[in-house]
VOGU-3710 file (C-alpha; in Angstrom, 3 decimals, decimal comma):
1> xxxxxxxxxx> 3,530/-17,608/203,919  4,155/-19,502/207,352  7,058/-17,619/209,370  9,505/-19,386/209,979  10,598/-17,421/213,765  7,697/-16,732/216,612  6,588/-13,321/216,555  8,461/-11,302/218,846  11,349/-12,486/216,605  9,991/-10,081/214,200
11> xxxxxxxxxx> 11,561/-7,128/215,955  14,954/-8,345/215,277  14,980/-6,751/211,315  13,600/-3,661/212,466  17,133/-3,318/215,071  19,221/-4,314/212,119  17,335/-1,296/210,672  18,178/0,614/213,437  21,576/-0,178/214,236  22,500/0,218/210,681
21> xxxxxxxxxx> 21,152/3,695/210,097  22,824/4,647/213,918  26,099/3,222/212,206  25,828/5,587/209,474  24,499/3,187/206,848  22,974/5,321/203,833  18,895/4,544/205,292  18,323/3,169/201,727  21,100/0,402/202,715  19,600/-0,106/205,797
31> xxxxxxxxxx> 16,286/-0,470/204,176  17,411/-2,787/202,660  19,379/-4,752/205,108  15,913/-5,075/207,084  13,960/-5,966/204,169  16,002/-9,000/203,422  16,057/-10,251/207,117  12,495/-9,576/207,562  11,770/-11,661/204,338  13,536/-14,509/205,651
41> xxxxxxxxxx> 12,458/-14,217/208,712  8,820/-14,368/207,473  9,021/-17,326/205,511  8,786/-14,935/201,807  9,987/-16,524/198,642  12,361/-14,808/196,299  8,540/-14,071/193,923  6,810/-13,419/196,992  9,015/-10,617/197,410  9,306/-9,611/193,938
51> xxxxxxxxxx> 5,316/-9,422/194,229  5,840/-7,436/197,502  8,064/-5,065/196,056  5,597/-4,660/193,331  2,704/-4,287/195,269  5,272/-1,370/197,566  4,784/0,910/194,018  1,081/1,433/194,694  1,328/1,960/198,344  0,839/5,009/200,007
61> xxxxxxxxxx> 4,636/5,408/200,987  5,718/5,303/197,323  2,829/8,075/196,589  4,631/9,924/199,361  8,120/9,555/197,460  6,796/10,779/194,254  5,392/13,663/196,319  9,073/14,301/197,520  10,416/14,552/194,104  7,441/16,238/192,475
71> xxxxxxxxxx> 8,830/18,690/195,480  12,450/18,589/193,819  11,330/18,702/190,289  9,840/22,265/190,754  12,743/23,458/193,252  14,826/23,475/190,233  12,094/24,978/187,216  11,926/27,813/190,795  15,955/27,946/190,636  16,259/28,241/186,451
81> xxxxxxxxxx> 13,796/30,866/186,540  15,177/32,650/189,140  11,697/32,773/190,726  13,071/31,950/194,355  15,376/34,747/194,178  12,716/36,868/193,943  10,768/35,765/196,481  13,117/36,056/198,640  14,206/39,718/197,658  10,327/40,245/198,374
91> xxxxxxxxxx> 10,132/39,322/201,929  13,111/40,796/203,308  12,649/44,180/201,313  8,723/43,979/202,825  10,179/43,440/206,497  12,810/46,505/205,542  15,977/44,104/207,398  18,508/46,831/208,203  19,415/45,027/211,639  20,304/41,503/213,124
101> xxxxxxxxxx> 17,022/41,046/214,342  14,848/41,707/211,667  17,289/39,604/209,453  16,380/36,998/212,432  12,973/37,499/211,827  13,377/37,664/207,911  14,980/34,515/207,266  12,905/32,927/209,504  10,008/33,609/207,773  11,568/33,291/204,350
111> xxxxxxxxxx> 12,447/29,699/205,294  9,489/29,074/206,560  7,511/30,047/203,224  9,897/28,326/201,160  10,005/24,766/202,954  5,885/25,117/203,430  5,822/25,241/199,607  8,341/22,786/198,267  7,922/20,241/200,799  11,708/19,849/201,694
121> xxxxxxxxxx> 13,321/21,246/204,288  17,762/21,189/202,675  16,238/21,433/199,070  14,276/24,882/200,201  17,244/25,825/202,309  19,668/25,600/199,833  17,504/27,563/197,118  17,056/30,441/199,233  20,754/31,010/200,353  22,681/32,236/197,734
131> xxxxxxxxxx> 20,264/35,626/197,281  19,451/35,458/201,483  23,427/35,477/202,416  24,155/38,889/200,989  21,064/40,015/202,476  21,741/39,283/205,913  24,863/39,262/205,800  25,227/43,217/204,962  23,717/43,908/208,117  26,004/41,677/210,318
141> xxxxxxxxxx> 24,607/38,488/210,540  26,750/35,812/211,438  26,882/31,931/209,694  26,286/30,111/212,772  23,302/32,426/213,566  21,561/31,436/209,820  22,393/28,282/209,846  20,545/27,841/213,634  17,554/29,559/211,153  17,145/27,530/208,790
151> xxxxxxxxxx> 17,388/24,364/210,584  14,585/25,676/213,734  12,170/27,896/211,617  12,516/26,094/208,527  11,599/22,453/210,038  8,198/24,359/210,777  7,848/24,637/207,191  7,493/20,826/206,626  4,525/20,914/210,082  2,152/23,432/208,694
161> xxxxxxxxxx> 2,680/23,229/204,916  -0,544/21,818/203,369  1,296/19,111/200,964  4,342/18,731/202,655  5,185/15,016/203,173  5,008/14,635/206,981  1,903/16,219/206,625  0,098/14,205/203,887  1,690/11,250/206,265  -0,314/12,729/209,513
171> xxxxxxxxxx> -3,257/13,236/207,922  -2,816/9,705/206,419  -2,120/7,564/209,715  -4,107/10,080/212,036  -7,152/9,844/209,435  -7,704/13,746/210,956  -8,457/16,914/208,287  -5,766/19,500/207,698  -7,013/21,580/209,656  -6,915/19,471/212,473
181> xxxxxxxxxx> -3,191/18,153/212,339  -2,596/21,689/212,197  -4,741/22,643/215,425  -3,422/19,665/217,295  0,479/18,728/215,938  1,408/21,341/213,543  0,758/24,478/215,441  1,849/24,140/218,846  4,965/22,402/218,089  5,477/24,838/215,363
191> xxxxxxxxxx> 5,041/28,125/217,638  7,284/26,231/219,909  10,277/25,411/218,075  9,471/29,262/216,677  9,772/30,932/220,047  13,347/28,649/220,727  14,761/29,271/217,312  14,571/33,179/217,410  16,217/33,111/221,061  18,428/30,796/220,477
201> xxxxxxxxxx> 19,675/33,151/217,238  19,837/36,240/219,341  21,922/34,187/221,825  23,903/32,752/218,948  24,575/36,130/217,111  25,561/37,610/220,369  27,810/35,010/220,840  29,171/34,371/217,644  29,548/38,357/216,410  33,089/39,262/215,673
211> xxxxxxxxxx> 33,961/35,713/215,876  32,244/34,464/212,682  30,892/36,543/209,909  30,501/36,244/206,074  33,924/37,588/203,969  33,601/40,139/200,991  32,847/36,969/198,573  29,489/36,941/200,334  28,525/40,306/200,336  27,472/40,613/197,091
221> xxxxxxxxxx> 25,598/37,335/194,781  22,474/37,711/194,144  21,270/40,228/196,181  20,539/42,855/193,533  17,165/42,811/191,306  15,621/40,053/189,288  14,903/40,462/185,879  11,215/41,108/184,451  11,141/37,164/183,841  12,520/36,034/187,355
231> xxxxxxxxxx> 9,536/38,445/188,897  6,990/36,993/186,341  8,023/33,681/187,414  7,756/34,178/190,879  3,471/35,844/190,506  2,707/32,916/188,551  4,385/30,632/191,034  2,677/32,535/193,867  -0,523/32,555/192,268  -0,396/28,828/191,302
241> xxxxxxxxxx> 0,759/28,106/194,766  -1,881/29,608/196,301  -5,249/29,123/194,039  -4,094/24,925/194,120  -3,834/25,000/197,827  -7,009/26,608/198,352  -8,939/24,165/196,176  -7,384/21,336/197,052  -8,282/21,994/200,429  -12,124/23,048/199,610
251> xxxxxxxxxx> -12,391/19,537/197,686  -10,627/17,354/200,139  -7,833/16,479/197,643  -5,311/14,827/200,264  -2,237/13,321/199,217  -2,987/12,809/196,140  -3,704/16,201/194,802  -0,151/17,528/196,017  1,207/15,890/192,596  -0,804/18,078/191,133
261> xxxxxxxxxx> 0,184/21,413/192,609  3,501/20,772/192,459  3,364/19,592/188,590  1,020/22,513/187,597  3,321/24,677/189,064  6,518/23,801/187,841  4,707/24,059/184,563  3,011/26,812/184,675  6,258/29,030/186,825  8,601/27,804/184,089
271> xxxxxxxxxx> 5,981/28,811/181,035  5,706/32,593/182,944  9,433/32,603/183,307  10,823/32,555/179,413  11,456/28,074/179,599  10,632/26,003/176,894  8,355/23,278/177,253  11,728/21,233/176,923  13,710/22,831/179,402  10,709/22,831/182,047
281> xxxxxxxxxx> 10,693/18,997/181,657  14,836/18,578/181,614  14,610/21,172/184,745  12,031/19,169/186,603  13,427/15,824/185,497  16,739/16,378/187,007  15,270/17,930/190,321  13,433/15,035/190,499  15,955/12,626/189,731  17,801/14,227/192,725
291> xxxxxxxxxx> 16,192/12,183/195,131  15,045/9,287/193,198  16,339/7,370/196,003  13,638/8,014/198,389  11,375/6,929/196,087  12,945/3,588/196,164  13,636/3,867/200,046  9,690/4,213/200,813  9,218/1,662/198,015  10,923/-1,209/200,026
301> xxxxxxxxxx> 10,001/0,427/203,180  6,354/-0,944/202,317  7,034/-4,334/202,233  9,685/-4,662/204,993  6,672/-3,501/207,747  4,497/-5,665/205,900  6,076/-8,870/206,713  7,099/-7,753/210,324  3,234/-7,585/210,866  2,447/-10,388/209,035
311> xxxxxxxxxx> 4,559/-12,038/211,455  1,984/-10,871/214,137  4,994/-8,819/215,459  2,839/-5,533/216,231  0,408/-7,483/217,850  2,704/-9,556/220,298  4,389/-6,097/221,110  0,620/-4,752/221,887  0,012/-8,088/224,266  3,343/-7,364/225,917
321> xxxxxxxxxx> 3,224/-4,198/226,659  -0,431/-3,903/227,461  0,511/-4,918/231,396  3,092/-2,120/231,658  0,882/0,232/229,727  -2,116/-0,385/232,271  -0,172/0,466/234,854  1,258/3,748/233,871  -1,401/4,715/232,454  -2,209/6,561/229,477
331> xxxxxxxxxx> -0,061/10,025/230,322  2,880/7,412/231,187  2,123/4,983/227,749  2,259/8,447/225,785  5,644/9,782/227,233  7,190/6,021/227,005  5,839/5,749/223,209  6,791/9,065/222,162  9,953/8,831/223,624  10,689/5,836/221,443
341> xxxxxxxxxx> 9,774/6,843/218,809  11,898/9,591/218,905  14,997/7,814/220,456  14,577/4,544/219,120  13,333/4,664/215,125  15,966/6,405/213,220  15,587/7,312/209,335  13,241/8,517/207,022  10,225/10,752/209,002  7,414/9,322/206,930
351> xxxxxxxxxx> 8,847/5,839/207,451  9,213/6,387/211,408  5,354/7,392/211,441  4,304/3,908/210,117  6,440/2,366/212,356  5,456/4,078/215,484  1,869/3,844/214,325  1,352/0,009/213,558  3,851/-0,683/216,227  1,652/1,228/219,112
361> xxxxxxxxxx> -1,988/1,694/217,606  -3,028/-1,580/219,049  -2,757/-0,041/223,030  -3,966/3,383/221,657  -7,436/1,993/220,831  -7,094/-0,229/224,303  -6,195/3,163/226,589  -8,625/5,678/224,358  -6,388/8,560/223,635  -7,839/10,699/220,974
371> xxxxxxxxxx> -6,064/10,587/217,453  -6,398/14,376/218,340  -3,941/13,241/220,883  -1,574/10,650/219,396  -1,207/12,673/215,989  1,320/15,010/218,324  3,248/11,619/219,608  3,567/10,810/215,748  4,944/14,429/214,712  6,850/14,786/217,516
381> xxxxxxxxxx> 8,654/11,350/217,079  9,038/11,298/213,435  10,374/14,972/213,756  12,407/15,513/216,514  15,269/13,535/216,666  16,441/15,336/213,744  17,113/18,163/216,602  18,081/15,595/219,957  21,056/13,992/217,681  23,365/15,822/214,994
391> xxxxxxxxxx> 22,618/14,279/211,661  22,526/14,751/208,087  19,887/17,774/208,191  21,812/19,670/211,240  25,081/18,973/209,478  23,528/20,002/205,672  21,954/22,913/207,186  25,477/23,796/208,564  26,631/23,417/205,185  24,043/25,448/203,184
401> xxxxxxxxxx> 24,558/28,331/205,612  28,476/27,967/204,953  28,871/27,801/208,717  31,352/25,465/210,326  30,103/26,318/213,631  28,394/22,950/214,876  27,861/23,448/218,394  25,449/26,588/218,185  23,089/24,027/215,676  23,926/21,391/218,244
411> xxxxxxxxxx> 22,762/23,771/221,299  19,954/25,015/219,211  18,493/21,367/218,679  18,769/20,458/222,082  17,033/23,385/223,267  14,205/23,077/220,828  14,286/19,032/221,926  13,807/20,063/225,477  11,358/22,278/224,925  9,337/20,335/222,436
421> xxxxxxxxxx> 9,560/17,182/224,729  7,912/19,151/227,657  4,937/20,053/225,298  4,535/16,440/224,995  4,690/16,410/228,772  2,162/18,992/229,655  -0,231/16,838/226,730  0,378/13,970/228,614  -0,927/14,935/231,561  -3,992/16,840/229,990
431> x> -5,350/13,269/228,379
//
């Protein structure tokens, strides 16, 4: 198709994209909204974007959204079996929490785990909660100090997790191993955000004891013991977990294989835990069906960068910004792009990585940073302004942790932003 605007022009749908997720479009609206612009604007006819569309089912984006609710699909056989209740009783009994700061430490790591596994940061969260309130919450642990928890640590979850979306999406762009996103993204900006989040919940407690804490309602739940199904559940959920992880790293499974672990799983955790063959598949169904519309978002995603670069868009941004780029160098072009990416590309993570990636690879390969290098600039813009802005995650984190305390999430993300941005700094500089 012959576009009918000059390149550059193709930047205009992705700031419709932008301004409409800013404005609080849903980011499947705003998907959309850029999607239609960027078909006009490309010349597309209504088949060629029915085709488009089509051809958006096979790409890697949609593989990415089944991952996502694969992920949802065995949250909920986990929550009917009553397997993450017992997971959860595990950890915090092994760490002995009798005190604000182990619970610190606790629910970190419990959040941690349990994003790592499922591949969702609010669908782990919100799992987790109703058996990890009464826990902490018996020793004095205050709302605002969980909910600054699960929002730090359990981000972390989603950077180190083997089949976590954002990860299959580094590994994807980056074309590096596991192993080394891990080394070069996932770890240091993990152990970062790590450090931050457990002072920045001793600070909170601190601050927020005797002004918040949980009522009577909360005190009890689901803390007490799981029944010999719920326990079953959980060892053949941990066993699962584990044995598909470690094989599908040995054989290089990638993306792909996550469907896999997450399917085998669900079946294999609900068989343990007392299901039915028909209530595993209702159970998983309806997790999945939870967030069919990410599917859909990455599935239009596809197509709307498609015909931005078949405009030649990516390349006329490379050509202009190749004289500014020379000149500050490649420390200065890595600040600038992370920084945009960040700042500038709202919405879905996975989506933000393709953007940032086709819209800057050009002057990567032209200044010869390492992908060792530029996999950070892609975590760390996809990631981060979930922490620089309050959005849906701070807010639903807020909400899982029945907090109404926003300004110790909001203090907590800007610390972690600050922090995390002068990692990028001290990278910069070391290119």
């Amino acid at each position: 198709m012959k576009p009918l605007v000059p390149p550059m022009f193709g930047i205009i749908p992705l700031l419709v994209y932008i301004v409409m997720t800013f404005a609080g479009f849903h980011p499947l609206v705003a998907t959309v909204g850029g999607l239609v612009l960027a078909a006009v604007f490309s010349g597309q006819t209504l088949l060629s974007t029915a085709q488009a569309i089509q051809a958006g089912l096979g790409s890697f984006l949609a593989l990415v959204g089944l991952i996502i609710m694969f992920g949802g699909g065995l949250g909920e056989v986990l929550r009917r079996t009553g397997a993450a209740g017992v997971m959860v009783r595990w950890i915090m009994r092994r760490l002995r929490v009798d005190t604000p700061g182990k619970a610190v430490v606790g629910s970190m790591f419990t959040s941690f785990v349990m994003v790592a596994a499922l591949g969702t940061l609010a669908g782990a969260n919100s799992m987790i909660a109703p058996v990890l309130i009464p826990i902490v919450a018996a020793v004095g642990l205050t709302p605002s100090t969980l909910s600054v928890i699960l929002h730090g640590a359990g981000a972390t979850g989603l950077f180190l997790g083997p089949f976590t979306p954002p990860m299959v999406t580094l590994m994807k762009f980056s074309g590096l191993s596991y192993g080394q996103v891990v080394l070069y993204a996932g770890l240091p900006m993990s152990v970062v955000m790590w450090l931050v989040t457990y002072f920045m919940a001793r600070w909170v407690q601190r601050r927020t004891a005797g002004k918040y804490a949980y009522g009577p309602e909360d005190m009890g739940g689901d803390a007490g013991d799981a029944n010999p199904r719920a326990k079953r559940a959980a060892i053949g959920f941990a066993i699962t977990m584990v044995t598909l992880i470690a094989y599908g790293i040995a054989i290089k499974g990638g993306a792909t294989f996550a469907l896999m672990v997450m399917l085998l799983s669900g079946i294999i955790t609900g068989l343990v835990g007392g299901l039915r063959t028909v209530e595993i598949t209702e159970a998983f169904a309806a997790g999945a069906g939870r967030l069919v519309w990410l599917f859909f978002l990455f599935v239009l995603f596809d197509p709307f960068t498609r015909f931005i670069g078949d405009m030649g868009t990516y390349k006329a941004i490379t050509d202009a910004l190749a004289p500014a780029a020379a000149h500050a160098g490649r420390a200065g072009f890595y600040l600038i792009a992370a920084l945009v990416g960040m700042l500038g590309i709202p919405g879905a993570a996975v989506a933000q990585v393709k953007v940032v990636h086709e819209m800057f690879s050009g002057l990567v390969a032209q200044l010869g940073i390492p992908m060792t290098a530029w996999v950070l600039v892609l975590l760390y813009a996809s990631q981060l302004d979930f922490f620089a802005v309050p959005t849906g995650d701070m807010i639903g984190e807020m909400g899982i942790a029945r907090s109404k305390d926003l300004r110790s999430l909001i203090l907590n993300g800007f610390a972690i932003t600050a922090a995390a941005t002068l990692v990028m700094v001290i990278r910069a500089l070391t290119l």
